[in-house]
C-alpha positions as CSV (number, residue, x, y, z in Angstrom):
1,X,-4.4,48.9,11.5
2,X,-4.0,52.3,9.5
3,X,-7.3,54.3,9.8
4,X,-6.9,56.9,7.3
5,X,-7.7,55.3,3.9
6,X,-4.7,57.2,2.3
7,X,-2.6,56.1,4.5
8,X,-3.3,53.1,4.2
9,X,-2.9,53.1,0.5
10,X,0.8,54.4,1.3
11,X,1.5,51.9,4.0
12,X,0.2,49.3,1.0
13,X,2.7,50.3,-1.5
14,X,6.0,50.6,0.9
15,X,5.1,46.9,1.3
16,X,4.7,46.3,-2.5
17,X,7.9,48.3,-2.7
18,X,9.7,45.5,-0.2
19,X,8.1,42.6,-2.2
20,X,9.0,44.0,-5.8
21,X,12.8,44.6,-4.8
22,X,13.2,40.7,-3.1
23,X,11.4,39.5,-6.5
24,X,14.1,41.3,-8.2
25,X,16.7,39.9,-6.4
26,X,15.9,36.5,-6.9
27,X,15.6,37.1,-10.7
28,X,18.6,38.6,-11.2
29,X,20.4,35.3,-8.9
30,X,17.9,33.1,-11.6
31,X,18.9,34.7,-14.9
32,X,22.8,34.4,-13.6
33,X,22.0,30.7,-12.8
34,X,20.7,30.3,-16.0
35,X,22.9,31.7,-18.3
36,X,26.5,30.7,-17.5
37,X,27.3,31.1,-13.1
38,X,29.3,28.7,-12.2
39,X,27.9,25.4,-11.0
40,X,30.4,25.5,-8.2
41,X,28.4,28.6,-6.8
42,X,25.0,26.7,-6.6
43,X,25.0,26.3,-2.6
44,X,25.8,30.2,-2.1
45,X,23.2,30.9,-4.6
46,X,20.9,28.6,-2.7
47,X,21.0,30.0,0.5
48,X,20.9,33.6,-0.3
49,X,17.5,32.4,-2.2
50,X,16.6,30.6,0.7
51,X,17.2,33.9,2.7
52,X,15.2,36.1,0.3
53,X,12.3,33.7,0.6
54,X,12.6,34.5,4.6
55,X,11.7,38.2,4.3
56,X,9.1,37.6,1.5
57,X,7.6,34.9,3.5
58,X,7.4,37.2,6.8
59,X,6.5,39.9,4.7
60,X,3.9,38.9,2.9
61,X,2.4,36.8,6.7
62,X,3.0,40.5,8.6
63,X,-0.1,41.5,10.7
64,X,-0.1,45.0,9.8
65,X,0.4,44.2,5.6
66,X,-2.5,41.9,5.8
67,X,-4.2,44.7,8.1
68,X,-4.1,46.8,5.2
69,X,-4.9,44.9,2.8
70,X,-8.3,43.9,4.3
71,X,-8.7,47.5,4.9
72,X,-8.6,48.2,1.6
73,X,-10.4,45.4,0.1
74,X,-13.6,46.3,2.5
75,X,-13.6,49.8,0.6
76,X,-13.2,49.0,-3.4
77,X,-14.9,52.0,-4.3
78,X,-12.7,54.2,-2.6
79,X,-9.6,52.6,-4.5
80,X,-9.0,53.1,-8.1
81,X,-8.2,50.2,-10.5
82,X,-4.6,49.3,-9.9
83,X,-5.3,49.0,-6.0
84,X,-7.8,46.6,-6.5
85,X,-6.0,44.2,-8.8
86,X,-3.1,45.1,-6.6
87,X,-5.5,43.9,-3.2
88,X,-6.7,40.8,-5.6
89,X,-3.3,39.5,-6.5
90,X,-2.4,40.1,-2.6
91,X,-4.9,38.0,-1.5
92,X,-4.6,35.1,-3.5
93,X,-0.6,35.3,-2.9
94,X,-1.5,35.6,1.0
95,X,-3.6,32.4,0.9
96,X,-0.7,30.8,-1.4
97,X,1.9,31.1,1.1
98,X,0.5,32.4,4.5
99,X,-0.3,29.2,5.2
100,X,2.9,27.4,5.4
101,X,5.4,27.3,8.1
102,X,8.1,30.4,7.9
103,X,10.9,27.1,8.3
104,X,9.3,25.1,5.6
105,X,9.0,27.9,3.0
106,X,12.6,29.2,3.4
107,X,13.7,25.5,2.9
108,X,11.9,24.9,0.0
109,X,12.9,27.9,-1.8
110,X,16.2,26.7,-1.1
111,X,15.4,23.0,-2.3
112,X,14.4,24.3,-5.6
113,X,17.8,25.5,-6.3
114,X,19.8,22.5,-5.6
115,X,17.0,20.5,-7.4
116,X,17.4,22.8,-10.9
117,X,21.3,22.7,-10.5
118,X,21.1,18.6,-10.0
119,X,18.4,18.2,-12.8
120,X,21.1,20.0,-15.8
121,X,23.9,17.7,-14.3
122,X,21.4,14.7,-14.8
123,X,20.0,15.9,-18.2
124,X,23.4,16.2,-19.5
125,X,24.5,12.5,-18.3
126,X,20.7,10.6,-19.4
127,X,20.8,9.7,-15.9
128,X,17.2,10.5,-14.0
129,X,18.7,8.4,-10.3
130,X,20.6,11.6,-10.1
131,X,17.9,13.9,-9.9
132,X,15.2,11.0,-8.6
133,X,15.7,12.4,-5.1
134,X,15.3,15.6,-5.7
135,X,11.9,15.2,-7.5
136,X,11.0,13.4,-4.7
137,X,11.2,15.6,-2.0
138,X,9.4,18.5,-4.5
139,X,6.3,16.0,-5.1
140,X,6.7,15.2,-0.5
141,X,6.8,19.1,0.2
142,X,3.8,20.1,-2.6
143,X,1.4,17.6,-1.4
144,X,1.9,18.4,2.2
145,X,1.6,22.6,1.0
146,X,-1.5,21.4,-0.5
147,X,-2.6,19.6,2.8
148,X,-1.3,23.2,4.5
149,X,-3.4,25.3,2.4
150,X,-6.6,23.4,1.8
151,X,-8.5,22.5,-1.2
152,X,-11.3,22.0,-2.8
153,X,-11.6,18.4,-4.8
154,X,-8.6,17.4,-6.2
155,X,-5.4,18.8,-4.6
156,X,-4.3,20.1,-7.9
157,X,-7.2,21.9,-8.1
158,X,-4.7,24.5,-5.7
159,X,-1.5,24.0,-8.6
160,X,-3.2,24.7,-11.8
161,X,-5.2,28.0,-10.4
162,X,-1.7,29.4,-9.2
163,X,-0.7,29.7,-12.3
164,X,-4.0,30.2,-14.5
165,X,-6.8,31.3,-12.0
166,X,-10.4,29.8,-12.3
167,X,-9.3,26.9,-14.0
168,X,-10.0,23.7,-12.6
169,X,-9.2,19.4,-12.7
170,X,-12.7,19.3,-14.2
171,X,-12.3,22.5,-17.0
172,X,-8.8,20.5,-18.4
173,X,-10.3,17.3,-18.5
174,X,-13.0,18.5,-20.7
175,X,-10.3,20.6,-22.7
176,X,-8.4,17.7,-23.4
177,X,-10.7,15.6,-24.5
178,X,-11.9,18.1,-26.8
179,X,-8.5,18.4,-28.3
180,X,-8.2,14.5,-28.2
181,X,-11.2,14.0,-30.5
182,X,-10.6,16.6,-33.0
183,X,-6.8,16.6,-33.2
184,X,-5.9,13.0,-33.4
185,X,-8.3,11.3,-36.3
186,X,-6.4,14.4,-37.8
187,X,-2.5,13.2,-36.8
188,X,-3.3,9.6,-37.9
189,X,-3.9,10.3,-41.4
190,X,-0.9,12.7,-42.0
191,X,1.5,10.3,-40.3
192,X,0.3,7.7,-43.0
193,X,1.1,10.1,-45.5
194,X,4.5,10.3,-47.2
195,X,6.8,12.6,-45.2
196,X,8.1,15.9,-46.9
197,X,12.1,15.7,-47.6
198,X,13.7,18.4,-44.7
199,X,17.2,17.3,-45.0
200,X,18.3,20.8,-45.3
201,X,17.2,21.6,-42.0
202,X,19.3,19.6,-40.6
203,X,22.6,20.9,-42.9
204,X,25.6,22.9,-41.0
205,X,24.5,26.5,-40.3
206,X,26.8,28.3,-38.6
207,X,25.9,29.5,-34.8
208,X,27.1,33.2,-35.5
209,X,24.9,33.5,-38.4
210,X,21.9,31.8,-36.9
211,X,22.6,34.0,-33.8
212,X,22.6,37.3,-36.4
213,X,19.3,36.0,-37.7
214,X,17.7,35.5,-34.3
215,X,18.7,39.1,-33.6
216,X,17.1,40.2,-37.0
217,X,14.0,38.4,-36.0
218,X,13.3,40.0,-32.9
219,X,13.7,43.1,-34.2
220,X,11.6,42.3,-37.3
221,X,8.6,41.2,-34.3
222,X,8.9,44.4,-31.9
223,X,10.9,43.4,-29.3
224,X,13.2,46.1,-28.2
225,X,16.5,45.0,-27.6
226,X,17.4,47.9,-26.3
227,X,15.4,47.1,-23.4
228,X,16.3,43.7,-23.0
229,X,18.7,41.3,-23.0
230,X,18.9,38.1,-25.6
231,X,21.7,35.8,-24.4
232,X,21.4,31.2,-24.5
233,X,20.6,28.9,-22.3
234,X,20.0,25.1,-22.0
235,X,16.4,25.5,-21.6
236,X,15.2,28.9,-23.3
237,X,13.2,31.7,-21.2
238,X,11.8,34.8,-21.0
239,X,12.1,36.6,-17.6
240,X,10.7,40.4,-17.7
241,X,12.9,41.5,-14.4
242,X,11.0,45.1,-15.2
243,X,9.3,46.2,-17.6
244,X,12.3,48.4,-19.3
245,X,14.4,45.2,-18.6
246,X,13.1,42.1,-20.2
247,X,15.5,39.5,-20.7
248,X,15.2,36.5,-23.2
249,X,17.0,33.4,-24.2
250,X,17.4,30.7,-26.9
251,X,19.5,27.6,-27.7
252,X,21.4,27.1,-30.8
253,X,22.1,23.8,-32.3
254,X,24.5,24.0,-35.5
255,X,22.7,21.1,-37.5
256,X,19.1,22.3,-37.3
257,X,17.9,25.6,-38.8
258,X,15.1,25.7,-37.5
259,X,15.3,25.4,-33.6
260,X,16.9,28.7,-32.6
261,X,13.9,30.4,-34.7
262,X,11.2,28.8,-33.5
263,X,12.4,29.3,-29.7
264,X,13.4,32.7,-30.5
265,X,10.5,34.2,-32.0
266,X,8.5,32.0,-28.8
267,X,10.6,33.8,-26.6
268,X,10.3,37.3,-27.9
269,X,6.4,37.2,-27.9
270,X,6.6,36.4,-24.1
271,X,9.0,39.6,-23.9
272,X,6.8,41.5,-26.6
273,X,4.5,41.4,-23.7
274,X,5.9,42.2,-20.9
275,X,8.0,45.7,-22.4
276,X,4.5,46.8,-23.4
277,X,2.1,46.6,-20.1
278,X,1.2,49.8,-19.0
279,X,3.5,51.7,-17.7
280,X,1.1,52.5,-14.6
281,X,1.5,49.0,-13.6
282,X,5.2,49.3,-13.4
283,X,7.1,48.2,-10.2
284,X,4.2,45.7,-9.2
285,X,3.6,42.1,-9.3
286,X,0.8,43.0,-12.2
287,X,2.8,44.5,-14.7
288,X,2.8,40.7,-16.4
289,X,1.2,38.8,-18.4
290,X,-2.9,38.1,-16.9
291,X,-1.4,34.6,-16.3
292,X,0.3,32.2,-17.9
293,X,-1.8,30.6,-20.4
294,X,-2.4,34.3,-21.4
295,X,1.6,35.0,-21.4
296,X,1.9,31.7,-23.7
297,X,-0.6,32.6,-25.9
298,X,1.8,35.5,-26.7
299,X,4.3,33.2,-27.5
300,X,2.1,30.6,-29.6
301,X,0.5,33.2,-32.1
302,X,3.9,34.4,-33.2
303,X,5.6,30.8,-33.4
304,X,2.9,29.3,-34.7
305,X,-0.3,31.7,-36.0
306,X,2.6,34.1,-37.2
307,X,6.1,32.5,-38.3
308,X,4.8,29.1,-39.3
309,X,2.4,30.7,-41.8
310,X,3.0,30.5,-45.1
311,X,2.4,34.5,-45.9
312,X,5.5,35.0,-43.5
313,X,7.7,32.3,-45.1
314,X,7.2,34.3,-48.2
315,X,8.9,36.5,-46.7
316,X,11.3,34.8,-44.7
317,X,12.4,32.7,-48.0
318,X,14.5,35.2,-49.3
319,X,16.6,36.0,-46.6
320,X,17.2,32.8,-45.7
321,X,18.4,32.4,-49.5
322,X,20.8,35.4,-48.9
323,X,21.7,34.0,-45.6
324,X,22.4,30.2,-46.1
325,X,23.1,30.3,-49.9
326,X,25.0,27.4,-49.7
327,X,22.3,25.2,-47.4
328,X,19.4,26.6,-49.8
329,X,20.8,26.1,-53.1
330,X,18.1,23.7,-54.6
331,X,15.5,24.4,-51.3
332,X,12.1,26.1,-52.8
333,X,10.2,28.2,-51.0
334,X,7.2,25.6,-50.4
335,X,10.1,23.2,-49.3
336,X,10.7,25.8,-46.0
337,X,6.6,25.8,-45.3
338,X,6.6,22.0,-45.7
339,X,9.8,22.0,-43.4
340,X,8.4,24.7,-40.8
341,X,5.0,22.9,-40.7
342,X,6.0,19.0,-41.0
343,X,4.0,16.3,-38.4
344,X,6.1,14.4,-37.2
345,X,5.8,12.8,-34.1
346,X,9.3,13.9,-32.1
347,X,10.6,12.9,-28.5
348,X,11.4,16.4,-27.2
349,X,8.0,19.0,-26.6
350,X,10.2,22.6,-27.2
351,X,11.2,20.7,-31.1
352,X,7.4,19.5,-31.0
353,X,5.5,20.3,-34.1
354,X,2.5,22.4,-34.3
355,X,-0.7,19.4,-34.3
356,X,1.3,17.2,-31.7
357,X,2.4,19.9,-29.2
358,X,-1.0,19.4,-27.6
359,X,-0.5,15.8,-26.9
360,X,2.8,16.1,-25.3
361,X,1.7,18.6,-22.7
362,X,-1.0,15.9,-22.7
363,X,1.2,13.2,-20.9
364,X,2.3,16.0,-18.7
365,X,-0.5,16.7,-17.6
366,X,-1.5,13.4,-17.0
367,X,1.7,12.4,-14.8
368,X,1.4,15.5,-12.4
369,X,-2.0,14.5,-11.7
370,X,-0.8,10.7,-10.4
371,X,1.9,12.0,-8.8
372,X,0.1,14.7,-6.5
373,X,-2.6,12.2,-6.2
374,X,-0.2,9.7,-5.4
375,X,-1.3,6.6,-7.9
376,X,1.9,7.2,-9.8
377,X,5.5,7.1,-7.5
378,X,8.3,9.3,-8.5
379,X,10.7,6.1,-9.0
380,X,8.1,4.5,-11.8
381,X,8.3,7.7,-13.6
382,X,10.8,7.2,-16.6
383,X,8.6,4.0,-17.5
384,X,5.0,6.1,-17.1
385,X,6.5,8.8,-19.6
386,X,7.8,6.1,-21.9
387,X,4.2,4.3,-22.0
388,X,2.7,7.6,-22.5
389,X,4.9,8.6,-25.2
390,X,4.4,5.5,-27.5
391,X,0.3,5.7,-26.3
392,X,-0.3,9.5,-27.9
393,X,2.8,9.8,-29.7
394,X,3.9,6.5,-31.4
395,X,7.7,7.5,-30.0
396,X,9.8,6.1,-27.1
397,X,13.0,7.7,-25.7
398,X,16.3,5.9,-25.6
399,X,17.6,7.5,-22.7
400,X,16.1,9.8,-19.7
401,X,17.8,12.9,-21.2
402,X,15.2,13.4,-24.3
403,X,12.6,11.7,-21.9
404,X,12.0,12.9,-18.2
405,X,14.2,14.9,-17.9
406,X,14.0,17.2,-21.0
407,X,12.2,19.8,-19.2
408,X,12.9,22.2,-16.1
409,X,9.7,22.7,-14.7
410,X,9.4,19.5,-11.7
411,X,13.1,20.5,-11.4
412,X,11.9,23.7,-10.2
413,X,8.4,22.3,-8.7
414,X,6.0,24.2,-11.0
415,X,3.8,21.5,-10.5
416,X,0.1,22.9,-12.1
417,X,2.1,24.8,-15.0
418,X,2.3,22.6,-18.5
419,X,-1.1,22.5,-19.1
420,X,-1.2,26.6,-19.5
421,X,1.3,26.0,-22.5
422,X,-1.8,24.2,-24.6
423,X,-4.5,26.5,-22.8
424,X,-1.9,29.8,-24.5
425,X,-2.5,27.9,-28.2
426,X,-6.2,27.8,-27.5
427,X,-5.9,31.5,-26.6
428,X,-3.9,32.0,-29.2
429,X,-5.9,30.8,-32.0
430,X,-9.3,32.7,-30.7
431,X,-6.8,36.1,-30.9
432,X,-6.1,35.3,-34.5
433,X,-9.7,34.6,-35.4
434,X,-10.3,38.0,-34.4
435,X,-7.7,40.3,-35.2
436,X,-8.2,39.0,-38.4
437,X,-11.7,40.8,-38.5
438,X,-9.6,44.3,-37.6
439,X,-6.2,43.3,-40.2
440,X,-5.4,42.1,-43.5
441,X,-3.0,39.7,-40.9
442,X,-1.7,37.4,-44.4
443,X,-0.9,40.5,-46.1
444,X,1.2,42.3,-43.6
445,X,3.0,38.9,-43.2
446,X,4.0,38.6,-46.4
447,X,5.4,42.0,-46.5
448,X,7.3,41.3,-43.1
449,X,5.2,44.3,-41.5
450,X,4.0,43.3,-37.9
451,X,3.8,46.9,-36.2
452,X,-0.1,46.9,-36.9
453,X,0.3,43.2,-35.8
454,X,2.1,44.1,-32.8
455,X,0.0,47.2,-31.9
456,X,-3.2,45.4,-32.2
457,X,-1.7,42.9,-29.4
458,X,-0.5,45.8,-27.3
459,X,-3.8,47.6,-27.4
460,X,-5.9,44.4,-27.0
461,X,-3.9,42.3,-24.5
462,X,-0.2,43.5,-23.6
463,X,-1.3,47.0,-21.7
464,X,-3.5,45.5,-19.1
465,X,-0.6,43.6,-17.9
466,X,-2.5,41.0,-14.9
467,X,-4.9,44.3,-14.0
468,X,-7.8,41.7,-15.2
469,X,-8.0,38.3,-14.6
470,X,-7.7,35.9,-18.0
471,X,-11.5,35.4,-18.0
472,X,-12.3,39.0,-17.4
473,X,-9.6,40.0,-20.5
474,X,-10.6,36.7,-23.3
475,X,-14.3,38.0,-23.2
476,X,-13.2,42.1,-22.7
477,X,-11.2,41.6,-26.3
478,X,-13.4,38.9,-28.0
479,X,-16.3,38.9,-26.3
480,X,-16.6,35.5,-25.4
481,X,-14.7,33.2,-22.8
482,X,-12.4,30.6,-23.9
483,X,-12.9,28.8,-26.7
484,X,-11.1,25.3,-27.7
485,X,-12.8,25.3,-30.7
486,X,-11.3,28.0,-32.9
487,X,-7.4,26.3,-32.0
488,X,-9.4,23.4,-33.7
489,X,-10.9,24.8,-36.5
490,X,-7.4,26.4,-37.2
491,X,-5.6,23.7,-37.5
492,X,-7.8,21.3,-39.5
493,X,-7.7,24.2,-41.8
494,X,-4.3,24.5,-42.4
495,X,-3.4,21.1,-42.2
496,X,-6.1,20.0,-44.4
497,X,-5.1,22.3,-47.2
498,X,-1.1,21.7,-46.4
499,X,-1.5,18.2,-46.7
500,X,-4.1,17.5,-48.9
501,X,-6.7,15.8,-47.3
């Protein structure tokens, strides 16, 4: 054990250096993976993942790091800030990962690879037997991790608080419902309305134009692209490899206008956040997001709270116009906020529209849960999602590829994950409420002016990086803890007046 306290604190951070440079590593052999390697290459790639995994896993289980991190944790006062969320987030990965065999962690690492590269081959065929064995094994190795690592009432108790800490079976369950009996009396009376005419949306607009405007949109946001990197992928992502290096993608589709934008400016509020943490935080696991419901709330309140209003169309009208003259000959501007903001019940969550995005991470939700507790087997899967999906959503897939398969996440076991996407909304909606007590928010959006917007964000949430825990940060900025309420109140609002009612 180091006895000087200082030297402890330098003994700490040579191991944080070690962790932070294998982290890179594997991001850099992700965003390759992602964006155009070879599929040939996946079993290379795979073991040299499977090899970095090695040295974090005997890194991170090394009596002398652990030494010094209970060292430093018996002395908070003696450590500023940084070093205690530093010793926090240390802890809670320890107990994540200590507790599973060296062997078994390396292979699973390893697993997750093949499993993402065999879930695109089986997206792009419709065909879930390809990829059925692969989930399996995930769904084997997570429930015996769970067994590994203990837990407290349900197993996914364990999943859920990796990846937004604090929250529990019991806490979603009563957010759901909440969302259930609020939000849906609302969806059934729209769908029984008359549906707005989109059919320009789904017109021919070129990929190098929509790429131009996606470009023009991030830069219109804050993102800085000279710090980043904004490239496509099947399944768009933001992954902030450093904080002056924060990569981002999208997916363009010729007939529909709208998809690339929506992802794009999802993506670039993810990256918003992660170029502006502190730069104290810099070269640690906390310069992030203070989890992930906190990183998608980023992402939520400019999709939704942001680009979907109608003050920004206003402004997004025109260039669009200029743009697509063509496409938008006899399109009004109220067409394009009918268009960005139509219900519609779809198949695929990413398309999903703003009052039914909810319900599809819903049925997710809700099929993680059988599956870790085992009520639910992987092979009866594609049926569960397609009773789900006509149960909340009225729709039913014709083929695995817009059903099961459509997402990435059980490819790459990040089993406790989806709910955080409808948590970030909820999030979302409460930082609206009151930033809009600070900014004229409809004004600047009109006029296509989000640095106040942006700055507010950096000053309120994007600088503490993960220094505070989400419940610590929700009540630091609006004095209260989360509340599913305002995400409630905002969209009865606006889809009241939008549609009517």
């Amino acid at each position: 054990m180091c006895k000087d306290i200082n030297a402890t604190k330098e003994k700490f951070h040579h191991y944080i250096k070690q962790l932070q440079g294998l982290d890179y590593t594997s991001n850099i052999v992700f965003w390759d993976a992602s964006t155009g390697a070879p599929k040939s290459g996946v079993e290379a790639r795979s073991n040299a993942i499977g090899v970095i995994s090695s040295f974090y896993h005997r890194i991170m289980t090394d009596s002398e790091f652990n030494a010094c991190i209970d060292a430093l944790a018996a002395v908070p006062d003696e450590c500023d800030e940084i070093t205690n969320a530093l010793i926090r987030h240390y802890q809670r990965e320890h107990n994540r990962v200590s507790k599973i065999p060296a062997d078994e962690y390396e292979a699973f690492q390893a697993h997750i690879t093949k499993s993402a590269a065999a879930w695109e081959d089986a997206k792009e065929a419709e065909a879930y037997d390809q990829f059925e064995p692969y989930l399996e094994k995930s769904v084997e190795m997570m429930k015996k991790f769970a067994e590994y690592r203990g837990y407290s009432g349900h197993p996914y108790n364990l999943f859920i608080d990796d990846y937004e800490p604090g929250m529990t079976v019991d806490q979603l369950d009563v957010f759901f419902e909440t969302l259930k009996a609020r939000l849906v009396p609302l969806l059934k009376k729209i769908i029984a309305l008359p549906k707005p005419n989109t059919e320009f949306v789904t017109a021919s607009y070129p990929v190098a134009k929509q790429q131009h405007l996606s470009e023009t949109l991030l830069d219109l946001i804050g993102f800085k692209r000279d710090h980043g990197l904004f490239k496509e992928s099947i399944h768009p992502f933001t992954m902030g490899v450093d904080i002056e290096d924060v990569r981002l993608t999208t997916h363009f589709y010729e007939n529909d206008l709208l998809s690339a934008m929506l992802s794009t400016v999802h993506e670039g509020g993810h990256g918003i956040y992660e170029q502006n943490v502190d730069k104290r935080l810099r070269g640690t696991p906390i310069a992030t997001g203070a989890s992930n419901a906190l990183h998608e709330s980023q992402s939520r309140i400019y999709e939704n709270n942001f680009f979907r209003n109608k003050a920004f169309i206003h402004h997004l009208y025109p260039i669009l116009k200029e743009t697509f003259a063509e496409q938008f000959k006899t399109v009004s501007e109220m067409d394009l906020y009918r268009a960005v903001n139509i219900v519609q019940p779809s198949l695929i969550r990413t398309e999903a529209d703003e009052l039914t995005y909810s319900l599809h991470i819903l049925l997710r939700y809700e099929l993680e849960l059988a599956l870790i507790s085992g009520t639910l087997s992987v092979a009866d899967l594609p049926k569960a999602w397609y009773d789900k999906m006509e149960q909340y959503l009225g729709v039913v897939p014709s083929n695995d590829g817009e059903g099961v398969l459509q997402d990435v996440h059980w490819a790459e076991a990040l089993f406790g994950y989806f709910p955080t996407y409808a948590l970030g909304s909820a999030y979302a909606a409460q930082l609206y409420h009151y930033m809009s007590k600070d900014l004229a928010i409809e004004t600047l959006l009109a006029e296509g002016d989000f640095e106040p917007i942006t700055k507010w964000l950096n000053d309120k949430v994007h600088q503490y990086g993960a220094l505070y825990d989400p419940t610590v940060l929700i009540e630091k900025i609006t004095g209260e803890p989360l509340n599913a309420d305002y995400y409630c109140d905002y969209l009865e609002k606006k889809y009241t007046a939008l549609y009517q009612l």
